[in-house]
N, C-alpha and C positions, 0 to 999 in steps of 0.2 A: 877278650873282644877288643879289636882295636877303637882309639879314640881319636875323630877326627878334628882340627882345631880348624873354626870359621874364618875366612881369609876373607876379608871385606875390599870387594876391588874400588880403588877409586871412583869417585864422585862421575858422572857423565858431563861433559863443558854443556855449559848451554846449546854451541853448534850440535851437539852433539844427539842433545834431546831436542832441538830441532828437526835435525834427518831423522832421527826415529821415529817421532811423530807424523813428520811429512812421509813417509815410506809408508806407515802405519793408514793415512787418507789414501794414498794410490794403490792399495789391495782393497779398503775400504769400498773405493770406489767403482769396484771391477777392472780397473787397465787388464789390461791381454797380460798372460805371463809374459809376453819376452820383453814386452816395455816394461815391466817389472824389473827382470833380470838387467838388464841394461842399467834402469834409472838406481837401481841400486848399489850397482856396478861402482855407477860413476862418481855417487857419492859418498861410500863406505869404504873401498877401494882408492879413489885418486883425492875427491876433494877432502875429506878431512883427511887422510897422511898429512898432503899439503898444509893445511890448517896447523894442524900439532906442529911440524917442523917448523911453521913459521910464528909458533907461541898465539897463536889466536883462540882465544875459548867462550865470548860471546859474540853476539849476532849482532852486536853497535859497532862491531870492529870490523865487519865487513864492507868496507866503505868503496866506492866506486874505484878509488885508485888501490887499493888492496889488488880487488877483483881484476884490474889490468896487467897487476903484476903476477897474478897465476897464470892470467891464459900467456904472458910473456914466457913464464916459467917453464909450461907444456909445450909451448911451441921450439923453445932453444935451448932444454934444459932435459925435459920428457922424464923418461923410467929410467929404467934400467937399461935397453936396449938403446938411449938416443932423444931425439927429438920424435915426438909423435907428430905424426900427419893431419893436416889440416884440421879433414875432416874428423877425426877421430875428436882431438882438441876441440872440436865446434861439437859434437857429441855430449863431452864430457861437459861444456859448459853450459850446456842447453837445459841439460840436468840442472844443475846448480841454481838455474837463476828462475825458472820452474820454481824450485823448493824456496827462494829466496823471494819471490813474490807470491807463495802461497804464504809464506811465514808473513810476510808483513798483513797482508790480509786477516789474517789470525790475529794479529794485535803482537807481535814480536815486536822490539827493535830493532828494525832493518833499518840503514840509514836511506833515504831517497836516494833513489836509482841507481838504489846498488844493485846493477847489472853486470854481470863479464862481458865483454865484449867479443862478438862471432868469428872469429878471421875469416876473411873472405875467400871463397871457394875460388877456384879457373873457371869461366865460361869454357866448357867443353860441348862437343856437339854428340847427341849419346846416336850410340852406335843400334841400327832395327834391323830384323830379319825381315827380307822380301818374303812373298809369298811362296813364291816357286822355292827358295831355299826351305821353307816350313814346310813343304809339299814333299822335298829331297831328303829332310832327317825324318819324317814320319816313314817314308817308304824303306829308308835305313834299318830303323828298329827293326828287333829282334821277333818282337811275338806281339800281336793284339791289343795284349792289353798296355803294352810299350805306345801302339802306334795311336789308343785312342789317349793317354796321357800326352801325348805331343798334340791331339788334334785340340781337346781339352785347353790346353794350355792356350794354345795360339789363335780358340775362337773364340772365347768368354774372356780373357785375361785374368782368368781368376789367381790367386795368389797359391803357392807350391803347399803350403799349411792347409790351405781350405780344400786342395783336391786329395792330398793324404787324407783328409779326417772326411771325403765324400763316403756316406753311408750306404746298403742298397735299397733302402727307402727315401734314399733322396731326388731319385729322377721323378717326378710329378707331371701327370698329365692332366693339362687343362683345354678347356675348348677352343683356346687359344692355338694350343701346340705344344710342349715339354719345356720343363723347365727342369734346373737341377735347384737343387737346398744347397747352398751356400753358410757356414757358418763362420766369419770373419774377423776383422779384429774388436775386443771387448765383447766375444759371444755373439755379437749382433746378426742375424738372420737375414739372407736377401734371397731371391728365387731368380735367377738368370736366366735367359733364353736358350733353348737347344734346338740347331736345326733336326729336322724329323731323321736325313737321313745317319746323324753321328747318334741321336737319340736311338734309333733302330741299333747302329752297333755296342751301342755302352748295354741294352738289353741283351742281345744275343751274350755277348760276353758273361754279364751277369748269371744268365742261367745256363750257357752251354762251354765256355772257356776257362771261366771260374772255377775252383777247387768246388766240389757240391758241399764239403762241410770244412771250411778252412778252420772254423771255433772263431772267429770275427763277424760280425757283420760289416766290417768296413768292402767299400767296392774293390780296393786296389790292394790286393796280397802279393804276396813273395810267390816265387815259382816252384821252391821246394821249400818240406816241413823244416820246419828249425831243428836243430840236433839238440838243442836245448830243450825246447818244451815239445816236440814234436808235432806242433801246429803249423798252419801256413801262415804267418805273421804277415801286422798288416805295412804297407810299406811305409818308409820313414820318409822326412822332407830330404833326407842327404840321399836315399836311395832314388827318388825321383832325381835331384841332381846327377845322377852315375848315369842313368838309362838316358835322360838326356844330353848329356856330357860325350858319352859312349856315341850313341846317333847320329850326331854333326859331326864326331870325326868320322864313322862310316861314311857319311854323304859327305867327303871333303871339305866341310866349311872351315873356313883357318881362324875365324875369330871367336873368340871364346864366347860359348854359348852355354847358358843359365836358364832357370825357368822364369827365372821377373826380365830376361830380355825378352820372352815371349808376350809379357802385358804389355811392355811397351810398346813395341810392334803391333800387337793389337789396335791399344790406344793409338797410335801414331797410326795406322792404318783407318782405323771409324773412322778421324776427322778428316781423313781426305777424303773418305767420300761422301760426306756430308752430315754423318752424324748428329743430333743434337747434343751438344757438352752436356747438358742437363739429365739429359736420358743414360749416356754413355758413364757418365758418376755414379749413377745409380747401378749400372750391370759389374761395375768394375768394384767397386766398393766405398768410393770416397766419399765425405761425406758433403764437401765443397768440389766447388768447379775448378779450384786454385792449382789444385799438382795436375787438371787437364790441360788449363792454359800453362804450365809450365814446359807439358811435353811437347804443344804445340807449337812453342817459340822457338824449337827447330825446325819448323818446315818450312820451305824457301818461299819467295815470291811466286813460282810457278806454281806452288802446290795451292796459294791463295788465291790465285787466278782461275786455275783449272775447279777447284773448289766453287767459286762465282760462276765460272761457266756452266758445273753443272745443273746449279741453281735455278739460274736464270735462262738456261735454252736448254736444258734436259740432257745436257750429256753426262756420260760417265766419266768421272774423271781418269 
């Protein structure tokens, strides 16, 4: 019978049983898996490599000009492939300094404001689909349940994660008028509004277009069984990406079209015609008004004018 001999791996540096711990409260605390994925990413992956190569092993050594000299590092130095992009670098540090102001809060030695610093992004102007182009790829799609994932997308703005995981118990009718169940980021539940007549098609679909027994309850499946399990699988977030990928080049559109350019569109659409920001966070998912007013700091002076006009003498903008 063989004999195995115990290999005792080195000590963990203190940074070290810091990120574990700190990773350890951010499952604790429910985060959404892919803020997980990410936050873990960034610090098991980029910041301790960095740390070790650069002989650091407690959390008094992370001192503010340390922390200047990694995001220098990522920004003209990067991986393996180069220098990493801005934003990626603004990613990774976001992380870092997250975990480095929870740790001081904990009673670690962090020295004061020891922060990385964010390099600063381009003022870009982001790019929204008109409505007649959202009207042009719905009419594109292939089949039904194509044309109400484009309509889906482009009236709720809900996120491409929450309409994969829409259930057929999630359309809800109230005396209001329909809503759909929403499940968002960190689980959190919201009910959105459905006009009656896209709520009438997501029905028909569900019970006359739909597989009658895909083996899912989800609303949105594949269109053939899988050769794998021989079910109708439910779709994935990259497969929504394809169907709407696939659609805008049907309908000619030349700029790259995604499913969150359809929230913003959305978004950037409500406020101009009068929306309340207040109201509109709440159907969208956020949980502040801050990333409305951010996408609203694209629309030009006409669009704030026309906005006041319709306000104040009732027109349509």
């Amino acid at each position: 019978m063989p004999t195995f001999q115990l290999v005792e791996s080195p000590a963990p540096t203190a940074i070290e049983r810091c990120v574990g711990d700190y990773l350890t409260s951010c499952r604790a605390r429910g985060l959404a898996p892919g803020t997980i994925v990410q936050v873990t990413y960034s610090l098991r992956s980029v910041f301790l490599p960095w740390a070790a190569q650069q002989g650091l092993s407690e959390t008094s050594e992370l001192t503010p000009r340390v922390l200047e000299r990694m995001a220098a590092d990522l920004l003209t130095t990067g991986g393996r492939r180069g220098p990493l992009a801005r934003q990626t670098v603004r990613t990774y540090l976001r992380a870092v300094n997250l975990c480095l102001k929870w740790a001081k809060a904990e009673g670690e030695p962090v020295p004061d404001r020891a922060a990385a610093p964010l390099p600063r992004l381009p003022k870009t102007l982001p790019q929204v689909l008109t409505r007649e182009q959202i009207s042009a790829i719905e009419a594109a799609c292939a089949t039904e349940r194509d044309r109400i994932i484009v309509r889906l997308l482009a009236d709720t703005g809900m996120r491409v994660g929450e309409l994969a995981g829409l259930r057929l118990g999630d359309l809800l009718q109230r005396s209001r008028g329909s809503f759909l169940r929403l499940r968002g980021k960190g689980e959190r539940e919201r009910q959105v509004p459905v006009m009656p007549q896209l709520a009438s098609r997501i029905q028909r679909y569900a019970s006359r277009t739909r597989p009658a027994d895909p083996g899912t309850d989800r609303l949105f499946v594949s269109l053939r069984r899988s050769p794998r399990t021989g079910t109708y699988e439910p779709l994935t977030t990259s497969g929504i990406q394809q169907i709407v990928r696939n659609a805008a080049g049907r309908a000619g559109i030349t700029q790259r079209v995604h499913p969150h350019l359809f929230r913003h569109s959305f978004v950037t659409w409500a406020i101009t015609r009068g929306m309340n920001p207040i109201q509109l966070a709440e159907i969208v998912g956020h949980s502040s008004t801050t990333m409305i007013q951010q996408v609203y700091s694209h629309l030009s002076p006409t669009d704030a004018y026309e906005a006041l006009a319709a306000a104040l003498l009732g027109k349509d903008p």
